[in-house]
N, C-alpha and C positions, 0 to 999 in steps of 0.2 A: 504494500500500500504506500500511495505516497501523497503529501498532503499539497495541495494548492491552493490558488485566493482567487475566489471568483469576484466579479463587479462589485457587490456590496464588501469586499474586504472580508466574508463569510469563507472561515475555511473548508474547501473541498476535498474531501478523500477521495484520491481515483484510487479504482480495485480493477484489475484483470479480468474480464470478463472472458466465454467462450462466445455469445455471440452479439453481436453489436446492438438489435433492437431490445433484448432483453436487457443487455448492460445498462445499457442509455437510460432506459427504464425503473431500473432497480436503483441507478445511481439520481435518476432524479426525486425519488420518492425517500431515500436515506439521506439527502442533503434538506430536506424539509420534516426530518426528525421521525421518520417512518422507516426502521429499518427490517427490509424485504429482501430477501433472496433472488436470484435469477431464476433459481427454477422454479421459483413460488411466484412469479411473474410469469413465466413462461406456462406453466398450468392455469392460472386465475385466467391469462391475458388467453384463451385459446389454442394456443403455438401450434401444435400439436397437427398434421393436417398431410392428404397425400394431392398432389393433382398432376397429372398428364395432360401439356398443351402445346400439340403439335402442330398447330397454328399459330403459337408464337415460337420465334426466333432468340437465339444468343448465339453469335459466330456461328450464325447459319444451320442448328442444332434448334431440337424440339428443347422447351424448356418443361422440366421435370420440377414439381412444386414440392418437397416435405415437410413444409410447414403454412400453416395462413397466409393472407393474403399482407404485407407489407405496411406496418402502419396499424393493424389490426391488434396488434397483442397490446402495443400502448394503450388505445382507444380502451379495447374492451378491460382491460387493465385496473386504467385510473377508473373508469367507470364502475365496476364490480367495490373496487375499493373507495369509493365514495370522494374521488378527485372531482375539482373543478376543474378544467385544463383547455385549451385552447387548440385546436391545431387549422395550419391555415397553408395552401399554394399560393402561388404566382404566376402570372401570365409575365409581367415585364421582371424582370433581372433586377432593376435598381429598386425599385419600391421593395422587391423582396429583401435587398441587402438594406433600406432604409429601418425598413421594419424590425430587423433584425437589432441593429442598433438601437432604435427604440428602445427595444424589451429588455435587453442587456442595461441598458441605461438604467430602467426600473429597478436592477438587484435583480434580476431572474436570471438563470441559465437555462439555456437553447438546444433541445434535441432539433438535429438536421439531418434529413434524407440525401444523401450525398451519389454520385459516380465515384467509384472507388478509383477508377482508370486517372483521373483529372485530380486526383488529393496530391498534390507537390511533395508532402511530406511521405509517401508512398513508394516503396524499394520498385525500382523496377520488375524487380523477379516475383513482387508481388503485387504488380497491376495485372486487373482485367476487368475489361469492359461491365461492372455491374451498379446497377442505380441505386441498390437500393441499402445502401453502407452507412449506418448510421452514427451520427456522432455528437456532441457536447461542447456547444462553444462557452467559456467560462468567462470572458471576457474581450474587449478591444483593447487592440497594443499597438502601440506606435508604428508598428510595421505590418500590421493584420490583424488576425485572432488569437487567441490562445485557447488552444483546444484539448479536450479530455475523448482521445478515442480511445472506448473500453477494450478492441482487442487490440490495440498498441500500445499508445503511451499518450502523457502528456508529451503538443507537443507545440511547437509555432506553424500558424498557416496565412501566405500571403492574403489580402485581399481579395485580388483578381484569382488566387487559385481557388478560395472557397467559391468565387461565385460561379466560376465555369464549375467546378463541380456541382453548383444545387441546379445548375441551369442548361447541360450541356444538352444538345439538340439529338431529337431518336425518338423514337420509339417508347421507350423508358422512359423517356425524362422523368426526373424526381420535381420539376418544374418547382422548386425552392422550397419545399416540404418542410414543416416550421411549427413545431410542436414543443408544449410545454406545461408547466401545471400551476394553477396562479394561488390553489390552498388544498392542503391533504388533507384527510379524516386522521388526527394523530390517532384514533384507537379504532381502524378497522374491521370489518367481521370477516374476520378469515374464512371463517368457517363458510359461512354464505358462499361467500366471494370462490372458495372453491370447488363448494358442488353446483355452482353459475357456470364455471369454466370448464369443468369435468362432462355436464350434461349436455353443452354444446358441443364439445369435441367430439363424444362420443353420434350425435345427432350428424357434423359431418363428417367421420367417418363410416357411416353405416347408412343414412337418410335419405342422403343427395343423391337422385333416382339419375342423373344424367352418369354416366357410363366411363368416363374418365376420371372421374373423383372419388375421394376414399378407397376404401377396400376395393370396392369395384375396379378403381383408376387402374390399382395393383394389377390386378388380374389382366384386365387390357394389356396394358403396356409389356405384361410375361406375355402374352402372345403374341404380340406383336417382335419379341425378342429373339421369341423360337422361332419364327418365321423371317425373319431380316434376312440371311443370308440369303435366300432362294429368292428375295423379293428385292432387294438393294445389290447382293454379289455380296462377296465376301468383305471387301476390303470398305467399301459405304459402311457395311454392318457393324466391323469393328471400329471407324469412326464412330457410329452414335452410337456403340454402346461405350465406348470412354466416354464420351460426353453425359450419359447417363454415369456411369461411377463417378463424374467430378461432382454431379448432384449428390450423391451418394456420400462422397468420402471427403468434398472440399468446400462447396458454396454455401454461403452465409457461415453454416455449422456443419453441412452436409446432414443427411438425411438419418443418417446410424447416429451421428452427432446428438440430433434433436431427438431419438429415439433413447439414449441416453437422460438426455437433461429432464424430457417426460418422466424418466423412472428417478428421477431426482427429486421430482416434484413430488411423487407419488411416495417414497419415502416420507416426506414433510410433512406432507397429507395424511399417513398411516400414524404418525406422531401424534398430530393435533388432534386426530378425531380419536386416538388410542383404538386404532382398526387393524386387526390382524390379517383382513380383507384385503386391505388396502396395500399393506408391508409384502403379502402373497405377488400382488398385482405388479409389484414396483419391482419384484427380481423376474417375472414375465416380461418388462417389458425390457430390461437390462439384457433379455436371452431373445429378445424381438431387434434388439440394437447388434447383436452377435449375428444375426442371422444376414442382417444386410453388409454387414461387412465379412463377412462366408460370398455373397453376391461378388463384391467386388473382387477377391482373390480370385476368383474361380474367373472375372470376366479379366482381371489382366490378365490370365495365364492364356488366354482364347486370343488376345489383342496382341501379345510379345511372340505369339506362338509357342509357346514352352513345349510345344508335344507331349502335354499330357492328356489321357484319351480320356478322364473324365471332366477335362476343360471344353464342353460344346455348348454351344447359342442354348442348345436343348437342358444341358445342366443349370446352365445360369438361369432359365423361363421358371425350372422348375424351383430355383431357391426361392424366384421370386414368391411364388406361387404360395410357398412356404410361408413366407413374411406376410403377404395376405390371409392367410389363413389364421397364424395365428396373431394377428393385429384384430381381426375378425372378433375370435373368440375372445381378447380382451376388449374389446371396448362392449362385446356382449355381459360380460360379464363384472365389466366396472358398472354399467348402466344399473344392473342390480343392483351391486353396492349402494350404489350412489342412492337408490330407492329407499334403503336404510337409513342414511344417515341425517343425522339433523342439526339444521344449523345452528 
């Protein structure tokens, strides 16, 4: 941990986070004397989520969803937990960085939906083209911002480089996404607040009658995996299926990632309600987090070629398949829980 001084001279803890909208999150609600976990934001706030959208593009590549939709874990976050908060876009560039300023002037710090590609502060070896990088301005400095990004560091960011990242042109744009929280509930209802976020997750991974989403989405897209070769050629199929393991094993948190952090929360949650249910559910889902990273070994071995005969499109369809299955039976079987407990 390391302590800094936001606008009001109010000192900031930055903590290391694993993924930026939950960081952001969890760091804004413990700087106004609420202190909240990541994975207890990331459970409350939704997180939790599957979608296949192979109508949208990333480097020409289907984008593969494992968690909500961007902006969503906040909302529904502070909302559960009895925030006031604000969140706002931009059409023009300057009003967005006016505005910014503004709020900073007020004593408040600033979660920002950024391009990760366009952060200056940003190794090259670790840029890539993604909008949705979230981060923590803590104040104006003589030379730009001073910034808290939860999976880096404190660090300095020009002017003009914040603003081409809230603003860069595409597709994605984060078109200056600008969120923040203006007063907290100091004494929350956890409890509430987490069988809100447990009943909705389990609703879209089970509910959502359209066919690329949730558990469903699973199943799709292992078909579609088992079938690639014969339908792309070989060599297509091992492109999108790396492209599929970077959702899997590097974007945002990657997919096993967030399938971890869920049984992190779910731990928290078997705590607070003193649920033995619940503690069962949370090493299920730590063995649903194993399962998808079994996916990706088995899909590099297919992509490097290693010649091993049970690395095929066909074994990989079927891990998926697995992870569907049983992602299935827990959120069938959290929904029970969840019917039990009271908040």
């Amino acid at each position: 941990m390391t302590t800094e001084l936001a606008t009001n001279g109010k000192p900031f803890v930055h903590q290391q986070a694993a993924h930026c909208e939950t960081g952001v999150t969890s760091a804004l609600f413990r700087h106004q004397g609420v202190d909240i976990s990541e994975p207890m934001i990331f459970g409350i706030g939704s997180g939790i989520f599957f979608g296949y959208l192979p109508f949208l593009k990333l480097s020409h590549l289907p984008i593969t969803a494992f968690r909500s939709k961007p902006g969503s874990v906040f909302r529904k976050a502070a909302k559960r937990l009895g925030a006031s908060f604000v969140i706002k876009t931009y059409r023009d560039p300057q009003k967005g960085m006016d505005e910014l300023r503004q709020v900073l002037k007020t004593g408040k710090i600033v979660g920002l939906a950024t391009n990760l590609y366009w952060l200056p502060y940003v190794s090259e070896r670790h840029r890539h083209n993604f909008s949705g990088h979230n981060i923590i301005v803590l104040r104006e400095t003589d030379c730009g911002f001073r910034i808290c990004d939860p999976t880096f560091a404190l660090v300095d960011c020009t002017a003009d480089g914040l603003e081409r990242a809230r603003f860069v042109p595409g597709p994605l744009n984060p078109r200056g996404h600008m969120y923040y929280t203006k007063s907290v509930n100091p004494h929350p209802d956890l409890r509430g607040a987490c069988i809100k976020g447990m009943k909705d997750s389990c609703n879209a991974m089970l509910k959502i009658p359209i066919p690329i989403f949730g558990v469903r989405g699973i199943r799709f897209l292992a078909k579609r995996v088992v079938k690639s070769p014969d339908k792309l050629g070989f060599q297509e199929a091992c492109r999108n299926l790396a492209g599929l393991v970077r959702w899997v094993e590097e974007t945002g948190t990657g997919g096993a990632g967030f399938r971890y952090m869920y049984a992190a929360f779910m731990h928290e949650a078997a705590g607070l309600f003193g649920s033995a249910e619940l503690a069962d559910l949370a090493e299920e889902m730590d063995a649903i987090g194993n399962n998808w990273r079994d996916f990706s070994v088995v899909s590099a071995r297919i992509i490097k070629k290693r010649g091993k005969e049970e690395a095929t499109f066909v074994k990989a369809g079927e891990l998926m398949l697995t992870c569907a299955n049983r992602e299935e039976a827990f959120f069938n079987n959290l929904q029970k829980v969840v019917r039990k407990l009271k908040a």
